[in-house]
C-alpha positions, -999 to +999 in steps of 0.1 A: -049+517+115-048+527+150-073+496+164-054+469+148-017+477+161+018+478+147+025+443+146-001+434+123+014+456+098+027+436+077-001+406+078-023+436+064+002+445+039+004+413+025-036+409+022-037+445+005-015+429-022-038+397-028-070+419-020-069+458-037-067+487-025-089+515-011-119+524-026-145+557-017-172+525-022-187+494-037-211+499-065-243+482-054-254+449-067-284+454-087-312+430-083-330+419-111-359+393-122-334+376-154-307+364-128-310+337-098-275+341-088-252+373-083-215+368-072-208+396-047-169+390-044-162+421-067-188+439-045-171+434-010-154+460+011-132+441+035-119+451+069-100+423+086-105+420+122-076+402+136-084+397+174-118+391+167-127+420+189-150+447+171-188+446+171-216+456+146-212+494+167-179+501+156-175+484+122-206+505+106-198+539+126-159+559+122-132+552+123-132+521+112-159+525+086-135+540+066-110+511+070-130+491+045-109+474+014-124+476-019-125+436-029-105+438-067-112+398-069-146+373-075-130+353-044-117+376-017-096+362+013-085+363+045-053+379+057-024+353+074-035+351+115-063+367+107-095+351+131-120+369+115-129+396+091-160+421+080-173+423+043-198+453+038-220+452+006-250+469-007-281+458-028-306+475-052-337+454-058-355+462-086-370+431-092-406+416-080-387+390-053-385+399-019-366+371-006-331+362-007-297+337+001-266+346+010-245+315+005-209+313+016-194+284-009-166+272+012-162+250+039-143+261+074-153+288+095-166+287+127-195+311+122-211+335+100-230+367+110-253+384+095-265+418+100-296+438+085-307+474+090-331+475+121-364+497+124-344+526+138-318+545+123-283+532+132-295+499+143-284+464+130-309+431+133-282+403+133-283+364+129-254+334+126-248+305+114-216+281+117-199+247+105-189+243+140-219+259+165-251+243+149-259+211+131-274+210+099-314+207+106-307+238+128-294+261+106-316+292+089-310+273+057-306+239+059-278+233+034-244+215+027-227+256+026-233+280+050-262+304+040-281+327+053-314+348+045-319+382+031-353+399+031-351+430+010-380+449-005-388+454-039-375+493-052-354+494-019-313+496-019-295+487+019-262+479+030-258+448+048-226+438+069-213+403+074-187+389+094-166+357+088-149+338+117-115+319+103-107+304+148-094+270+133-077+283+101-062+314+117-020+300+102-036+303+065-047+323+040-082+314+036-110+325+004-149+332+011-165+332-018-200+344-011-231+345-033-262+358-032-287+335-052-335+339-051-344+312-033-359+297-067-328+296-086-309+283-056-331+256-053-326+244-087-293+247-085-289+226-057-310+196-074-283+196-100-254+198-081-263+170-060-271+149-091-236+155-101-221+148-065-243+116-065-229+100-096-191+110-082-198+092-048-218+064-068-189+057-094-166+058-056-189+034-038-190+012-070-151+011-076-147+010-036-168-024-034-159-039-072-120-035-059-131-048-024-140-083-040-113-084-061-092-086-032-111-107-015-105-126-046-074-124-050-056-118-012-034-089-029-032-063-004-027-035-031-065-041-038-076-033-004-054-003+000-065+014-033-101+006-014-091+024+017-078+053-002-105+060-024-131+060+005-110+081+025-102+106-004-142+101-007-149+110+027-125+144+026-147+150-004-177+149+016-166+171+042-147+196+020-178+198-001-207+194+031-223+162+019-209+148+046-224+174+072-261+169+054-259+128+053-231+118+076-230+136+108-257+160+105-264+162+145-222+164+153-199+188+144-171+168+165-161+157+132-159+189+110-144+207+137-110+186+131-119+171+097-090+188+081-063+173+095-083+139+110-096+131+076-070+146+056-042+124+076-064+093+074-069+091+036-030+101+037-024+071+058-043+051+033-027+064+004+009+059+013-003+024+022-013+019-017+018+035-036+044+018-012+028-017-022+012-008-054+049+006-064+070-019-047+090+010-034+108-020-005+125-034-036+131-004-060+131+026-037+141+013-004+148+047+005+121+064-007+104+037+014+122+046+046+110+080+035+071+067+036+074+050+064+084+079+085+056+101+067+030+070+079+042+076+113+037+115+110+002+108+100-007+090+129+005+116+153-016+143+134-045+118+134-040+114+173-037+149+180-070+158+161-088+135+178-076+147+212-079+179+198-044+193+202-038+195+167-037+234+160-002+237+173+008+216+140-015+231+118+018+256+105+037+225+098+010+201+080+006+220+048+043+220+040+047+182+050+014+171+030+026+193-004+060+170+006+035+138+007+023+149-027+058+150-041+079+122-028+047+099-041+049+116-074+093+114-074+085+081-066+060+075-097+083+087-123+111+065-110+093+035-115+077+046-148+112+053-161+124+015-146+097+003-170+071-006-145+046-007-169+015-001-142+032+030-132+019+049-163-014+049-150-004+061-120+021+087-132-011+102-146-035+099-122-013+113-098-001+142-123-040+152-127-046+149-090-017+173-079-025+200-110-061+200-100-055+202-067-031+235-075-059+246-095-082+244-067-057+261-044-056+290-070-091+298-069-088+298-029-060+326-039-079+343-058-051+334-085-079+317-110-116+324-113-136+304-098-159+279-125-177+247-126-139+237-135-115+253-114-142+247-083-148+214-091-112+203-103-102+185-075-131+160-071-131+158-109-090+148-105-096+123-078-127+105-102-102+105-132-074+090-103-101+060-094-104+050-128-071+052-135-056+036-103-085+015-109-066+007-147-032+004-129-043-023-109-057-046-139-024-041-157-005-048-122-022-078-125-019-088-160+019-081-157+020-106-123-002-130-142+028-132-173+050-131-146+035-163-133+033-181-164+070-171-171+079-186-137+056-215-140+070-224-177+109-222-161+098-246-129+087-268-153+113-268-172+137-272-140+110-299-128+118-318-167+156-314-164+156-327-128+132-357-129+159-363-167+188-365-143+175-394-126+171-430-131+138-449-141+146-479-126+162-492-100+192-516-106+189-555-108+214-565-082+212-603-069+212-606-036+205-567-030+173-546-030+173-513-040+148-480-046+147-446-045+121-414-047+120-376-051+093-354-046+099-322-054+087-290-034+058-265-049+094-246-062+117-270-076+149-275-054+180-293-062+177-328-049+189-354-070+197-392-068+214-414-092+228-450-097+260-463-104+272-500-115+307-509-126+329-542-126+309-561-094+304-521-075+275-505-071+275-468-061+245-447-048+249-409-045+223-388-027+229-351-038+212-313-031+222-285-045+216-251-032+186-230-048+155-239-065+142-235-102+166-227-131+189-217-104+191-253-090+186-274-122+220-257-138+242-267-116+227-300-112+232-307-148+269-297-144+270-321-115+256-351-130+281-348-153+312-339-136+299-371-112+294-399-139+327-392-151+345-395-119+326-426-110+343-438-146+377-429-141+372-449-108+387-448-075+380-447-038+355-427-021+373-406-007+393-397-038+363-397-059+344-363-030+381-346-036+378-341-072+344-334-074+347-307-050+378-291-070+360-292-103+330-280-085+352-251-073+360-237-111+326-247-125+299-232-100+298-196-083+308-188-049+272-189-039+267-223-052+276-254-036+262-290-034+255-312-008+267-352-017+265-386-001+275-417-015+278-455-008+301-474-029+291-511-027+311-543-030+284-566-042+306-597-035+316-590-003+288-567+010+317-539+020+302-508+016+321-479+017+307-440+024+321-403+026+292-372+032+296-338+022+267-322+045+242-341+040+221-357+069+231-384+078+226-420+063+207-446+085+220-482+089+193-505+105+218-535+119+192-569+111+212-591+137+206-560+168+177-549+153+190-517+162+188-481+139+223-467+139+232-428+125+265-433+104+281-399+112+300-390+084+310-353+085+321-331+058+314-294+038+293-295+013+313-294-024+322-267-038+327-247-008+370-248-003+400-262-020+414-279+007+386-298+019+390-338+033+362-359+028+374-389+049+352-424+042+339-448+065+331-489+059+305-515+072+304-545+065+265-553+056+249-585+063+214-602+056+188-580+064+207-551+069+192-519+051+207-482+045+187-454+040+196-420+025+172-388+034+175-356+024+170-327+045+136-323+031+121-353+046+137-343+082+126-307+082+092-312+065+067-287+083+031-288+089+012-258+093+024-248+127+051-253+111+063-283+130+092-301+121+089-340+108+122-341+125+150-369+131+132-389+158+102-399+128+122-403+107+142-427+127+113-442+141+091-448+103+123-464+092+132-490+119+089-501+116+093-508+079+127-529+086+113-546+115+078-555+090+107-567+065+092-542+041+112-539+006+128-512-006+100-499-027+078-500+002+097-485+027+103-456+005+064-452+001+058-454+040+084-431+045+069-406+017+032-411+032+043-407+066+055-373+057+026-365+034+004-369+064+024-352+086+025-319+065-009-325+056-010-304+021+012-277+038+033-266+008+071-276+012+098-251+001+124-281-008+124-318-021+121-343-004+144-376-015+146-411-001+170-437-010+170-476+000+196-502+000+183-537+013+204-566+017+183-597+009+205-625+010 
């Protein structure tokens, strides 16, 4: 091979292996009037032309005619950094049609050439076409593939040369099957190809805009992803298949010339999108979702550089890193199927049949499978059978979340039951005193609590929250209630009555559970009233005789917390008119929807207007309970929100 040069020795050895070897010359294709449609890969003599540097002159004339490579396969390709190649074949036409189509069945190359004996001996007539030089309605033959026309008389035999031009694929190993079809039977089967193409991109469009008002519906993002994915897979389609060059962009080839990567990286994009939520990979693959997160960012740098077209310098590395995509997502989908994420079983299969057809596609480009309805069609028939079942996954995704939900629901109710049990359904009948209390609980059940206690001429109030919400709150309040009512029986002081709790608290709860108590132990002959806090806000006293709100700033840990804590108490001596009010940090740091805080100075302010209106008890709960319903205005509330009252009447 003197022309082509040393150093693309072994480039040409390789192709020899997936091509054949030398032959004296192709057997001619005979025409006839009982076929429409003649495969000529078996019939090709190849001769690569790496440099993209010989002309019609030297390729038919020697040397280099007898450089030719007998084609041994149905779908002959390209050699690796190869630009461009020549394929020779000859035709006998013994049939009555004079008119024929050349049609090169893949997408990809920049051009295609043409040339037919001329009038004079030794002459060729040549004519192109190209995926990247002309748009559709220019073409000889306006179609979704490449073609070009033959004209060969009845009775006669030529040899015709073509030549293929690989510029942007010149890293890979590329196939061109060609086909030489009568117009007729071309025709036809054109008309039942595209019926079959139109009820794939109908089923895509239906399952794209029926997913699209789900989530609309429903606000879950995995809908809207799976929409994005399946339209950009859908789009690739297009382009891989030229639908999109006949319907979409028929004037522009800006878009095919970088479709490859562009598209590709885009309905990648999408797709790592869909598993990473669809999978929940944050929670049960965090580092598989690290992984995704860089491959996101990859895509967008090969979607940047194909649209400022600088993307061929990655073109050796995006293969290898999409076959990685295809892998990690599919890694990914047997971890969570064998987690027992029931949804992933649809997807484990879809993605499965996706991956095999693609191989089966990549085979036939090889020349490793022959090329069928099947093999050629695989692909697009994988990523229908992924819609539908991505499309399935998603229904039981949703079924699951829905059972989920109940599950939940049925436990906050039960929480909401055992709560609302804990606490008293009247208020005590106290002469001389006034007392009420509320809680509201939050959309999830916290761990607010309030509770009454009345022994030999004392009253006790106790405000409590303990720390979570749900089951995880209404536990540990039970305990509470209990290991409360009987230290309030065995009696004592304040002070001494926070210490025990807190060590029993200590053995009973975990060391991530701890409660927040504050209590007022009331003389009801002498009005004393006695209070220790463990972290909760701070009680109000509104002082009738000043008519002045005061903060009683008792300061403690919350129970629970450490052995050694000191819960030191405090006295006041209450007098006609006086009131006390206990709120829990709910009230204070109720939020609205920009999520503003009700805050301390309301709160102050809501209580000292009901003392100064000489509101009861009862009603200066209420006002404080509507004050923050209006303040949140429906904005749900993540905890309770508890307001206690002690009015002295007389």
């Amino acid at each position: 091979m003197p022309i082509a040069g040393r150093r693309r020795l072994p480039t040409f050895v390789f192709w020899m292996v997936l091509t054949a070897g030398v032959a004296d010359g192709s057997e001619p294709v005979v025409l006839t009037d009982a076929e429409g449609e003649y495969p000529l890969g078996l019939h090709l003599e190849i001769l690569p032309d790496p440099d993209a540097s010989y002309s019609i002159a030297q390729v038919s004339a020697l040397p280099l005619s007898d450089e030719f490579i007998q084609s041994e396969r149905q779908w002959p390709v390209l050699p690796p950094d190869t630009r461009s190649a020549w394929v020779r074949f000859t035709l006998s036409n013994n049939s009555k049609i004079t008119d024929w189509i050349a049609v090169a069945e893949q997408q990809g190359f920049s051009a295609i050439e043409l040339y037919l004996p001329g009038p004079q001996a030794g002459t060729w007539v040549g004519k192109s076409t190209g995926d990247r030089t002309l748009s559709v309605d220019d073409r000889e033959v306006p179609h979704r593939y490449l073609a070009l026309r033959i004209r060969l008389e009845p009775q006669h035999t030529n040899t015709f040369y073509m030549r293929f031009d690989n510029e942007e694929q010149s890293a890979d190993v590329v196939g061109f099957p060609l086909n030489l079809w009568s117009e007729r039977a071309f025709e036809r089967h054109g008309r039942v190809e595209l019926v079959v193409l139109g009820i794939y991109y109908g089923g895509v469009v239906v399952m794209a805009l029926y997913n699209l008002f789900l989530f609309l519906s429903l606000r879950d993002r995995a809908y809207l992803y799976y929409v994005l994915m399946i339209v950009s897979f859908g789009v690739w389609f297009a382009s891989f298949n030229g639908i999109a060059t006949m319907y979409l962009w028929p004037d522009s080839t800006w878009v095919y010339n970088r479709f490859l990567i562009l598209l590709t990286s885009l309905a990648w994009f999408a797709a790592l999108l869909f598993v990473r939520t669809f999978l929940t990979t944050q929670i049960n693959a965090p580092r598989m979702h690290r992984v995704f997160t860089f491959m996101l960012g990859a895509n967008i740098v090969f979607i940047a550089a194909a649209i400022f077209d600088v993307h061929r310098p990655v073109l050796p590395f995006y293969y290898p890193f999409t076959w990685t995509e295809w892998f990690c997502v599919l890694a990914v989908a047997i971890l969570r199927w064998r987690s027992r994420y029931r949804p992933a079983r649809y997807f484990l299969i879809a993605w499965a049949a996706m991956i095999c057809s693609a191989f089966a596609l990549l085979f036939v480009v090889f020349g490793l499978l022959p090329k069928n309805f099947l093999t050629w069609n695989g692909f697009q028939l994988g990523h229908a059978l992924e819609v539908i079942l991505l499309s399935l996954a998603l229904g039981d995704r949703i079924n699951l979340l829905r059972r989920e939900k109940e599950a939940q629901e049925a436990e906050l109710q039960t929480a909401h039951d055992l709560q609302v049990g804990l606490m008293p359904t009247a208020s005590p009948q106290t002469e001389g005193f006034d007392i009420a209390g509320k809680c509201i609980p939050a959309t999830h059940v916290g761990g607010d609590f309030f509770q009454y206690f009345q022994r030999d001429g004392s009253l006790s109030v106790g405000m409590a929250d303990v720390t979570g919400h749900g089951m995880e709150a209404a536990i540990p309040l039970a305990m509470f209630n209990g290991v409360l009512t009987h230290q309030i029986d065995q009696g004592g002081d304040v002070d001494v009555v926070f210490e025990k709790l807190n060590h029993t608290l200590i053995e009973l709860l975990d060391k991530r559970t701890y409660v927040c108590f504050v209590m007022g132990q009331l003389d009801t002959a002498t009005r004393r009233l006695t209070l220790a806090n463990a972290a909760c806000p701070f009680p109000y006293h509104y002082v009738a005789a000043t008519d002045t709100l005061e903060e009683l700033e008792i300061e403690g840990l919350p129970l629970g917390t450490r052995a050694n804590n000191r819960y030191p108490a405090t006295a006041r001596q209450l007098q006609p008119g006086d009131v006390v009010v206990f709120c829990s940090d709910g009230v204070i740091e109720a939020a609205d929807a920009q999520e503003r805080r009700f805050g301390f100075e309301r709160t102050a302010e809501a209580i000292l207007h009901s003392c100064r209106q000489g509101r009861s008890a009862v009603e200066l709960v209420e006002d404080m309970i509507v004050r923050v319903e209006d303040f949140v205005d429906g904005t749900p509330q993540g905890d309770d929100q508890t307001v206690v009252v002690l009015r002295v009447t007389k």
